[in-house]
C-alpha positions as CSV (number, residue, x, y, z in Angstrom):
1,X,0.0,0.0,0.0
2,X,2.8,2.6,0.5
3,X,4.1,2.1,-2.6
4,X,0.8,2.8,-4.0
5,X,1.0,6.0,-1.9
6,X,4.5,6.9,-2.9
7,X,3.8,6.8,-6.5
8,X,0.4,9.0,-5.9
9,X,3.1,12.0,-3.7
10,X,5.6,11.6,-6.7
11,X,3.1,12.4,-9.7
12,X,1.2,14.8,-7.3
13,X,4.9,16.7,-6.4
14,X,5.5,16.2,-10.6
15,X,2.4,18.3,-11.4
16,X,2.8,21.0,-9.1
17,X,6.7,21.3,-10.0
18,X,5.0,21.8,-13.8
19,X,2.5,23.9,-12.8
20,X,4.4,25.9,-10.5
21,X,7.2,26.4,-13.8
22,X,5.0,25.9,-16.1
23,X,6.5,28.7,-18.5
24,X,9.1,25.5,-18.9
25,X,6.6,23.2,-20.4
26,X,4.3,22.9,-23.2
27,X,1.6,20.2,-24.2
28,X,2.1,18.2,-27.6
29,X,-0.9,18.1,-29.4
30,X,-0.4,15.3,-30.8
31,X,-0.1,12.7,-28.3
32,X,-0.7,15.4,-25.1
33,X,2.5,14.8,-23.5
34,X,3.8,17.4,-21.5
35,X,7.0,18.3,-22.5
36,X,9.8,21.0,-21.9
37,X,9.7,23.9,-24.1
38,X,12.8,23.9,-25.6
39,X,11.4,20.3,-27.5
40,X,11.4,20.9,-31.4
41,X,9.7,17.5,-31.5
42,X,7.8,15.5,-29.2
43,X,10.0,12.6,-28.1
44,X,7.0,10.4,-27.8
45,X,5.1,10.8,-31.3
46,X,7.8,13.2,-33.1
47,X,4.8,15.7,-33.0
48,X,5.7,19.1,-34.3
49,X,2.6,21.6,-32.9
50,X,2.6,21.8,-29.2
51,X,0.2,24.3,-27.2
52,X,1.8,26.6,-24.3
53,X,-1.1,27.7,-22.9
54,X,-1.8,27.8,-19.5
55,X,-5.0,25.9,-18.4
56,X,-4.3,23.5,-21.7
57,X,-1.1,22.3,-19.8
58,X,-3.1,22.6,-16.2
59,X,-6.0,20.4,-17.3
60,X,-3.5,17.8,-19.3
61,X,-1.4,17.6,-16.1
62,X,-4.8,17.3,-14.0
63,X,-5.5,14.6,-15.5
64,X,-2.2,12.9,-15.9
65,X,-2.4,12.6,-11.9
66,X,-5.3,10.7,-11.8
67,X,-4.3,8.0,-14.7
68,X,-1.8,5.2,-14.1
69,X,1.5,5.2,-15.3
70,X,1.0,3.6,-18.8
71,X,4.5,5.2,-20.3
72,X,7.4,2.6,-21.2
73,X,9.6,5.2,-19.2
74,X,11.0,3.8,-16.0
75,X,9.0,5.4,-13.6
76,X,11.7,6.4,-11.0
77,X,14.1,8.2,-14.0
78,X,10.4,9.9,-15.1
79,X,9.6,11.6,-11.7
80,X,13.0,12.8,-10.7
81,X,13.2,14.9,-14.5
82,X,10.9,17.0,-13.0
83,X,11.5,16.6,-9.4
């Protein structure tokens, strides 16, 4: 159960590092990724148009927080990029 719990603190500590810098980060529209802003290219679907704004990237990352880790990522190596 606490790792359950530990995984729900890291994503929840993830999303408000992103939303707290969120000038840093931008939302690929292709796959909805969040990314950093200095991404030509969305490493996940090489997607090219990315949205900046604001409440896009809060309501992506919203709802990020609430889904299970699906990405092929390690999950440790994930969390602490943005930790």
């Amino acid at each position: 159960m606490s790792g359950s719990n530990d995984k729900k603190n890291r994503k929840t500590r993830a999303a408000q590092h992103i939303l707290t810098n969120w000038e840093y980060y931008k939302v690929c529209e292709g796959c909805e990724s969040v990314i950093l802003h200095d991404h030509i290219f969305c490493p996940l679907c090489s997607g090219y148009r990315f949205n900046e704004e604001y409440k896009v990237l809060e309501n992506v990352v919203t709802e990020l927080v609430k889904r299970d880790l699906t990405d092929i990522l390690n999950e440790k190596e994930y969390f602490d990029d943005y930790i």
